[in-house]
N, C-alpha and C positions, 0 to 999 in steps of 0.2 A: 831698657825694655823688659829683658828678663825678671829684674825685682819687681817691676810692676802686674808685670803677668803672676807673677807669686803674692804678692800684695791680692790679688784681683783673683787668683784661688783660695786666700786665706778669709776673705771678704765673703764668699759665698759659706765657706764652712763655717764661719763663727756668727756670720751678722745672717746671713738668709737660713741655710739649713739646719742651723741648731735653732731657730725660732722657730720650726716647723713648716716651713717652705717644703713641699716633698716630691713637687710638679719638675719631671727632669725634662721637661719642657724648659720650663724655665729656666733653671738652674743653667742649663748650656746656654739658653741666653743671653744670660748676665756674663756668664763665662768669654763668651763672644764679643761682646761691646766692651769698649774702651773705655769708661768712665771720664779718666783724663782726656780724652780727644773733645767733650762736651762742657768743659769748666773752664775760666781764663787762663790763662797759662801761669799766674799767681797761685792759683788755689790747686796746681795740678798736682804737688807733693801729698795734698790730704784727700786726691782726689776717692781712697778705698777707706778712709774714716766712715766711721759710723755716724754721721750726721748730713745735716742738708747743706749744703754750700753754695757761696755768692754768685751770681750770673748776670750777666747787664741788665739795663734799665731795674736794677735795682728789685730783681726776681733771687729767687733759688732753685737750685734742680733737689729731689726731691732724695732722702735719704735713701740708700740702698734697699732697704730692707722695704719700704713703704713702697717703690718700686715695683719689687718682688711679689709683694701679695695683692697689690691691684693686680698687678698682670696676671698670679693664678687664679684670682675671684673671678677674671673673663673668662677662664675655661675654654682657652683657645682652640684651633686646630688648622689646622695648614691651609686648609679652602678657606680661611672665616677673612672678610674683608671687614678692619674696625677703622673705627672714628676715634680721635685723640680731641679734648679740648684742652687747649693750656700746654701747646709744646713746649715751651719753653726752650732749651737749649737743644732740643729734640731727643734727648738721651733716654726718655720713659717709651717714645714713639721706635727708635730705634733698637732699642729691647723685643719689645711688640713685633716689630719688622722679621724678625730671626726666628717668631713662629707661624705670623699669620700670612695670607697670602698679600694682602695691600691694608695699606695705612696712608688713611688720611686725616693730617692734622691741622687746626685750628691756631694759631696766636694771636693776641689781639695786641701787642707791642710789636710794630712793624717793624724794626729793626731784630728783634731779637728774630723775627719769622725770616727776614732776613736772611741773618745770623745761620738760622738753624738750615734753611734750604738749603743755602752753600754747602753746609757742613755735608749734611745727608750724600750732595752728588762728590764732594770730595771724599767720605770716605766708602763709598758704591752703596750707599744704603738705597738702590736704583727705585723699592718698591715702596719710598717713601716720599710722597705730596704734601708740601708744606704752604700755607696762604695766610695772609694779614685778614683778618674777620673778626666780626662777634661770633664764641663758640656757643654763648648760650641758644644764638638760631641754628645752631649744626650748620652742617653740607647738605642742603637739598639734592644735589648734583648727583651725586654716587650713594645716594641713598637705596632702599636699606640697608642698614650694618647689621654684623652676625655679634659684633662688641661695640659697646660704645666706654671711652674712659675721658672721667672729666679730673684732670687734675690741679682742680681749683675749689673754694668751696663754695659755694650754694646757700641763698635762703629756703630755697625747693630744688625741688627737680624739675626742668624747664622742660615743658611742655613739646617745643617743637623736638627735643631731642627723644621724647617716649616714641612720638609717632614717625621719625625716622629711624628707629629698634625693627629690624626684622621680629617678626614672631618665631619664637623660640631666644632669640638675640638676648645679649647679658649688659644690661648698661651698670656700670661701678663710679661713683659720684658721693663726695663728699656733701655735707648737707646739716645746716646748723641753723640757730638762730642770731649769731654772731658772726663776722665773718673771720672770726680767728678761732673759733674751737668750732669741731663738725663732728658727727657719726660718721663712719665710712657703708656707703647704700649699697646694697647688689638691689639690681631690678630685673627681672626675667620677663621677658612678655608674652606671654603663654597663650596669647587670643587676640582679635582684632581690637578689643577694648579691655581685655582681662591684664592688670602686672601681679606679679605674686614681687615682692620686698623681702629683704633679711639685713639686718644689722650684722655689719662685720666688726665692729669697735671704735674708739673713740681715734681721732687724727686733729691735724692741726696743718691747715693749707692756707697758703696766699685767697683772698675771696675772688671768686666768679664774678666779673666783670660784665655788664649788660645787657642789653631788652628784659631778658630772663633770667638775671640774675640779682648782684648788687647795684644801685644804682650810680656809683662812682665810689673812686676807690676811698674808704674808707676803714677806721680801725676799731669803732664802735658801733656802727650801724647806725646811728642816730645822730640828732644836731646838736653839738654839743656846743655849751657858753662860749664867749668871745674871750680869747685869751687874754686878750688886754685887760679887760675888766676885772679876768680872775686874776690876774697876777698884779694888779692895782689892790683889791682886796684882800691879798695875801700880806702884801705890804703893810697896807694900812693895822692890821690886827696880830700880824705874826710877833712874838717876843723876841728882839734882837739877841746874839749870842753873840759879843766882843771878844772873849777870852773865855777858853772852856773850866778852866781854873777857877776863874772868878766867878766868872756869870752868877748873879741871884738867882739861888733855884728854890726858894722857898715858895713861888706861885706853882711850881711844878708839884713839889710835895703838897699840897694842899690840895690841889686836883688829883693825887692820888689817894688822898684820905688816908680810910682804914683799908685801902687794896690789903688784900693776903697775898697775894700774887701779881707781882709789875715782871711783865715782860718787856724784855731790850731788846729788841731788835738790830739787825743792819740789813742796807742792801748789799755788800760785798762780803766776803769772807776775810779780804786782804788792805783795808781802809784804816788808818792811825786811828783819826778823826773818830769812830766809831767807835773803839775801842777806849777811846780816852773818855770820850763822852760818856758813853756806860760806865766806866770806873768813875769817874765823877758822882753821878748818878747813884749807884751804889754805895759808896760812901757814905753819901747823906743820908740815905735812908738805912744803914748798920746802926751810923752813929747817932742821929736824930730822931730813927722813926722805930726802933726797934727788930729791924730784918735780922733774921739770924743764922741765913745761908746764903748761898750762890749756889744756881745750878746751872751749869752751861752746856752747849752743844759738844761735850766730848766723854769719850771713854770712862765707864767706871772707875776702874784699877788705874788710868794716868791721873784724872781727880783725887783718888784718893791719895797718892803719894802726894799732892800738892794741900789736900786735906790735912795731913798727920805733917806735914811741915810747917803749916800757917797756926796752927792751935799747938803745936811745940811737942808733938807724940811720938812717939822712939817711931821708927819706921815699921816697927811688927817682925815677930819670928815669923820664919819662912816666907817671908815677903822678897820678890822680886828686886833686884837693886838697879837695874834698866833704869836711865831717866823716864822720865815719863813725857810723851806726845812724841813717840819716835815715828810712828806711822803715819804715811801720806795722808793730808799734808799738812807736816811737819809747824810747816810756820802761822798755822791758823792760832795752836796756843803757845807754840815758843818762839817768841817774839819778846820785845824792848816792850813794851806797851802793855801786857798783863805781867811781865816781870814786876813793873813799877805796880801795877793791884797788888799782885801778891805779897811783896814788899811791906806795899801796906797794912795790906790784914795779919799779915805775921805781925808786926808793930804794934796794931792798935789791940789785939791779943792777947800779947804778952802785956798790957796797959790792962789786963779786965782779971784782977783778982779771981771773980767768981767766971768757975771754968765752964759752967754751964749758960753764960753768956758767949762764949767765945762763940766767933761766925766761923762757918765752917762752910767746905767748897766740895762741890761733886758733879760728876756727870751724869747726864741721862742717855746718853747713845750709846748703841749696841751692836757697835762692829768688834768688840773684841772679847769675841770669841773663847782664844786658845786662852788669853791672858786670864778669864774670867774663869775659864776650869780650872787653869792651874789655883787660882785664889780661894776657888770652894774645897779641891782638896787638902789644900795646906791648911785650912780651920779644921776639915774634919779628923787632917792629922794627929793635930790638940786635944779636939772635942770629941772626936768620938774614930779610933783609931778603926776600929771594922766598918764603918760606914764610909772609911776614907777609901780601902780597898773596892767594896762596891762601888764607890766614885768613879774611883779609876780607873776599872772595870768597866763603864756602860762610856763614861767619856770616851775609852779608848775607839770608839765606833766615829770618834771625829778627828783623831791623831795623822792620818793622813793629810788632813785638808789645812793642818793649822796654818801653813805659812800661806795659804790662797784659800780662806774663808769662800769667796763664789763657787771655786773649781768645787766645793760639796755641793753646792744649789745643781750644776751642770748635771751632777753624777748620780744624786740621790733621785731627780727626774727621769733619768735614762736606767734601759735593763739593766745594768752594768756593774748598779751599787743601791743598799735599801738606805733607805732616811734612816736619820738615827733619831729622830722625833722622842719613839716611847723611851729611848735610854734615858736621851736624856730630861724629860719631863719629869721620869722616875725619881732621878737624884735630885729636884725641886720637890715633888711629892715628900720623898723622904724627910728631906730639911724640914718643910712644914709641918709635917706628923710629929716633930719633938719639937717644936717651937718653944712651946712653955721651958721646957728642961731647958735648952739650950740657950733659951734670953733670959731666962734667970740665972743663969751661972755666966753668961758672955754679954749679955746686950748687946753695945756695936760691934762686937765683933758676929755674934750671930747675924745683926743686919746686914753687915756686911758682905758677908756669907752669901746673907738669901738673895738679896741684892744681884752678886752674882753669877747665884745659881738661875733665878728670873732671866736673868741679861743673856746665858748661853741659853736657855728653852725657848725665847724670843727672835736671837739673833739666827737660829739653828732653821726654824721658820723662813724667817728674813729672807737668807739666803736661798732658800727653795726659791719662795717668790718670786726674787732678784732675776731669777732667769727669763721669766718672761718680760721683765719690765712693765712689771705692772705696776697698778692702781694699790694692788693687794700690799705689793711690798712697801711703797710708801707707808701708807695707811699704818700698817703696822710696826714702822720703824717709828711713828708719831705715837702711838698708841702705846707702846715702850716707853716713850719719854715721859707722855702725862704719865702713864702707872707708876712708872719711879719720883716722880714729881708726889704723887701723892702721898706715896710710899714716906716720902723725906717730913711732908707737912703731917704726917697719922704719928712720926719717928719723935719729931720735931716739940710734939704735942699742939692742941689746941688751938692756943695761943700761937702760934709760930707762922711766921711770914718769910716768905722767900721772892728773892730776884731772878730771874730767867735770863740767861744767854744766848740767844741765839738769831737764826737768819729771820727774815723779817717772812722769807716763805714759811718758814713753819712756827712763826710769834702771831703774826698776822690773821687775821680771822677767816678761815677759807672759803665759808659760803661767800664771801665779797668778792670771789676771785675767779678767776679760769678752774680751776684745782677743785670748788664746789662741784664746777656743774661735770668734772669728768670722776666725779664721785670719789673725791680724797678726803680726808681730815686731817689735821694738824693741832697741834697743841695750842695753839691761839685760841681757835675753835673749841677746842674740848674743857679749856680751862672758862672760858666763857660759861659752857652750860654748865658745867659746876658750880663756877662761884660767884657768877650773875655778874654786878659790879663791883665785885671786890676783886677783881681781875683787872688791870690795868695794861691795855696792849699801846708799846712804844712803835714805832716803825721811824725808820731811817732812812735819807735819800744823799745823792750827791749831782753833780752836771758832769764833772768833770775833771780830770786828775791824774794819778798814778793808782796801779790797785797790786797787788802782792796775786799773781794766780799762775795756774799753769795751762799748757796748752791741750794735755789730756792728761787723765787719771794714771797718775804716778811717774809724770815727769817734774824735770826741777821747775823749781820756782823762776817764777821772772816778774821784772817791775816792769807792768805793759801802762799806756796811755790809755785812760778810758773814753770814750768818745762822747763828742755833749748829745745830749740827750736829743731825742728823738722828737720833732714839733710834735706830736699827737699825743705826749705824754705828760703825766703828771710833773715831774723831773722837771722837763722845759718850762712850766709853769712857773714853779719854784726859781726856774734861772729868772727867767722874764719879771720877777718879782722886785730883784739889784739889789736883794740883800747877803751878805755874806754869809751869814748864818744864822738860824732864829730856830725856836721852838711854837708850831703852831698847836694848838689845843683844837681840839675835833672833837671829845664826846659833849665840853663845854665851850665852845669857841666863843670868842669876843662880840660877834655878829653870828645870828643864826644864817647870814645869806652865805659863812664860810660853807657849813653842809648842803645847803640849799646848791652852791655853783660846785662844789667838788662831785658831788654825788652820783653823778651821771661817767660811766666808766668810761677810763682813756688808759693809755699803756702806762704800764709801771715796769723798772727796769729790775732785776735780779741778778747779780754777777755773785756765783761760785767760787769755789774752787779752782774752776777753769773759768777759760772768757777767751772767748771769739771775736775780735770784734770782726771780723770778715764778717760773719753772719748774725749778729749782733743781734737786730731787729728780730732773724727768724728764731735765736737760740736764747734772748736773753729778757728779751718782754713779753708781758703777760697783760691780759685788762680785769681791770679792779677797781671797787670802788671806794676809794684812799677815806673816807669816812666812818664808813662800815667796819670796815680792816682795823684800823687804828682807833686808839683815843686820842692818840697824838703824834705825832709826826716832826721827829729832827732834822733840820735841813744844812749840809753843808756845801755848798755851791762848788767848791775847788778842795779838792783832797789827796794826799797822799800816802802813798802803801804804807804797809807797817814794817817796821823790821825788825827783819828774821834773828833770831840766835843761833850763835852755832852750838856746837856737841860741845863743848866746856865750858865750865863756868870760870865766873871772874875769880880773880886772884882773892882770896880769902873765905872765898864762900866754904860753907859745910861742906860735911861727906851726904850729909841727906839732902842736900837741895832738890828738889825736886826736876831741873831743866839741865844737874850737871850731869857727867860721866861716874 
């Protein structure tokens, strides 16, 4: 009990009041409730996580934090009698309860209302009335309320719930045109027919069931094709994949032409299959089509040590001698499965006389931070010894935060501590201002440089952002990867073609997606309006499997079961299909009726780094339209995780390996 009630203190201070929750109204209320008393007794250990979690009939209760700020946007006060719709497990009702005088709530899954009644008189929550109902018609009974909260979403805002709003009364309701992404409402009703509206930000709730809301539970809002048909026509025209080795991918490369730019996709971070398929993929087009990099979803400075080992480069003075991918998580690139790429393109390298065919390998992500300062001073130690001091000098305003990159985003927002924005933009400035001098005397080494002088003025931002969990900080850690993307194709010259690594959320084209319309961008997207169709976007799926992930940000790895796919999803279509693996083509498919039946959005699954499946459905799908998104689309029905490497390398390898000690 003790750790929990400390769990259940450190919950409010990290997840509510450092987002700016600042209502000590609230804040004692959450402090009050039990969390775990409202979740299965499976899900009680994560019950102070910072996410949503599973509840019967196959609901969620509602992340802490989102809790928190509905209840301060009502503006409670101790006399104010509210209305709940969508008790759920009663835990947002039972927060409520600790400020206001009476609470009455709505569920429309009779058991769980059930459920929640019990709960309420068992643990004395005496001032809280629970009933199996449609919430879209309110409680006419105990009408008007001083608060109304709907925690569900909405294609509107139902009618009979305005006119049970006392005047003055705060009604707070999610409200979308999907029933999986919403605005979060405040409504005030200021006069017998006057509301005054304010948007409080974007959310993501189970849909509003009823008269006045959705019309049955649904994952698209609309009638979508007959599965059977689609998955008969997936059949009929998708390209079987027998063996990833062999498969014929010459119809593949042809459908990508002259791409400048083929992005690879996956949907897991922790998938063989995925990984092998892209090296495949890759391959043919180094050695066939003229590509003459890789850029994958990681680290500068750990790419480049796998850079200067694949094209056969001394490792550099002053260069760090760390393996490279030490940072969570670890086994996204050090793994058995990009060993054997790498393998290869060290091989097929050392096979290309002329060095300026050699393929070369880099990242475009920008979590690291300290590594990328320490790489810009070690060049200007060479190149320009007094501008190495001033480096070191304005860096030193991030020397605190190196080993927890976030705890700056925390600190530099709060009175406590200034951004180090102008330092270090400065030492990017400066780099720039001798560019000439310095690429004519160094070339890659000056880009390399500036590379990661860019990556700390970016990541530096980042982290600000980071804190709120924004839209911003996305946006701009995708906005990083194209610029350094283009950076490599301007480096590259002209001519030069590059392959892309990464997740299928940020390959994937995002107007097609959830991610559009809560105002993100991603590199799928941004390489599109760039290079028209010379942009070639891959996406990946699986059913079902093992996946390499962990259970939150920066614990160990584990090989979890992934769960088959969700009926309303793309994914299950693909099962529904009985082929083991194939390659469908989407910007030219075999029949136009493939984009005609795909086109209309259903759920697509995304598994991370982390993966839930407790909350699976709430934490791990998204809707999209698999057309839009891709040009084509890999499907492997049954897959298994990749595996990890450890901290040493095998018996013979170099001192520069890139993945040893």
């Amino acid at each position: 009990m003790a750790n929990l009630e400390e769990q259940r203190r450190q919950m409010i201070a990290e997840q509510v009041s450092a987002r700016g929750i600042v209502d000590e109204a609230v804040l004692k209320a959450m402090q009050a409730v039990q969390r775990e008393a409202f979740v299965p007794e499976s899900a009680a250990e994560f019950a102070y996580e910072d996410t949503p979690l599973p509840i019967e009939e196959d609901q969620t209760i509602s992340q802490p934090y989102i809790v928190a700020l509905m209840a301060g946007a009502l503006e409670l006060s101790p006399r104010d009698r509210v209305l709940e719709v969508g008790a759920g497990s009663g835990y947002a009702a039972a927060v409520v309860s600790r400020i206001a005088s009476e609470v009455y709530a709505i569920e429309r899954h009779e058991r769980l209302a059930r459920l929640a009644a019990r709960r309420m008189k068992d643990l004395g929550f005496d001032n809280v009335q629970i009933i199996h109902g449609d919430g879209t018609l309110g409680w006419p009974a105990h009408a008007p309320y001083d608060a109304i909260l709907v925690s569900a979403g909405g294609p509107t805002i139902p009618g009979a719930l305005r006119a049970q709003l006392a005047i003055g009364g705060r009604l707070v309701i999610p409200v979308g045109t999907t029933p999986r992404l919403q605005e979060l409402v405040r409504v005030t009703r200021t006069g017998e027919s006057e509301y005054r509206e304010e948007n409080l930000g974007q959310v993501q709730f189970v849909p509003l069931i009823g008269a006045q809301g959705w019309d049955e539970p649904s994952t698209s809002g609309r009638r979508l094709p007959a599965a059977g048909a689609v998955a008969r026509l997936l059949r009929e025209t998708a390209v079987p994949i027998d063996d990833i080795e062999s498969v014929d991918l010459d119809g593949l490369l042809d459908r990508i032409g002259d791409a400048r730019v083929v992005l690879l996709g996956e949907a897991t971070h922790g998938t063989s299959e995925f990984y092998l398929m892209r090296a495949r993929v890759t391959r043919d087009l180094i050695a066939h089509q003229g590509f003459c990099a890789v850029a994958v979803e990681a680290d500068w400075p750990d790419a480049a040590q796998v850079d200067r080992y694949v094209r056969h480069l001394a490792p550099g003075e002053g260069r760090a001698t760390a393996p490279a991918f030490r940072r969570f998580p670890t086994w996204m690139w050090r793994n058995k499965e990009v060993h054997r790429f790498v393998e290869w393109l060290r091989e097929r390298n050392g096979e290309v006389r002329n060095l300026s065919r050699h393929a070369s390998f880099h990242g475009l992500d920008l979590y690291s931070l300290s590594a990328s300062a320490t790489a810009v001073i070690s060049y200007l130690e060479q190149a320009d010894p007094a501008g190495a001091r001033v480096a070191r000098h304005r860096y030193g305003c991030l020397t605190p935060w190196e080993r927890d990159p976030a705890a700056y985003g925390r600190a530099a927002l709060s009175d406590r501590y200034r951004s180090c924005e102008d330092q270090v933009v400065a030492v990017l400035r400066d780099l720039l201002a001798r560019r000439l001098e310095y690429s004519q005397r160094d070339g890659e080494r000056f880009f390399d440089a500036a590379q990661n002088a860019r990556l700390v003025a970016d990541a530096e931002r980042y982290y600000r952002a980071l804190y709120y969990g924004s839209v911003a900080s996305w946006n701009l850690r995708d906005q990083h990867m194209f610029d350094t993307l283009e950076s490599l194709l301007a480096f590259h010259g002209p001519d030069s073609r590059i392959v892309v690594w990464e997740h299928n959320s940020h390959i994937g084209d995002a107007t097609a997606t959830e991610m559009g319309r809560r105002g993100e961008h991603n590199i799928g997207q941004l390489c599109r309006a760039a290079h028209k169709d010379e942009a070639y976007l891959v996406g990946f799926g699986t059913d079902h499997g093992t996946v390499a992930a962990a259970s939150e940000w920066d614990a160990p790895v584990e090989v979890k079961a992934v769960r088959p796919a969700h009926p309303d999803s793309y994914e299950r279509l693909c099962h529904d299909a009985t082929l083991p693996a194939f390659l469908l083509p989407l910007r030219d498919p075999v029949r136009e009726a493939v984009r005609q039946e795909l086109t209309p959005p259903r759920l697509e699954r995304a598994i991370g780094v982390i993966y839930r499946p407790e909350t699976e459905l709430a934490s791990h799908y998204f809707q999209a339209s698999l057309p839009t998104q891709f040009d084509e689309y890999v499907w492997f029905d049954e897959t298994r995780a990749v595996s990890a490497l450890g901290e040493t390398p095998a018996a013979g390898m170099p001192e520069t390996y890139p993945f040893g000690l």
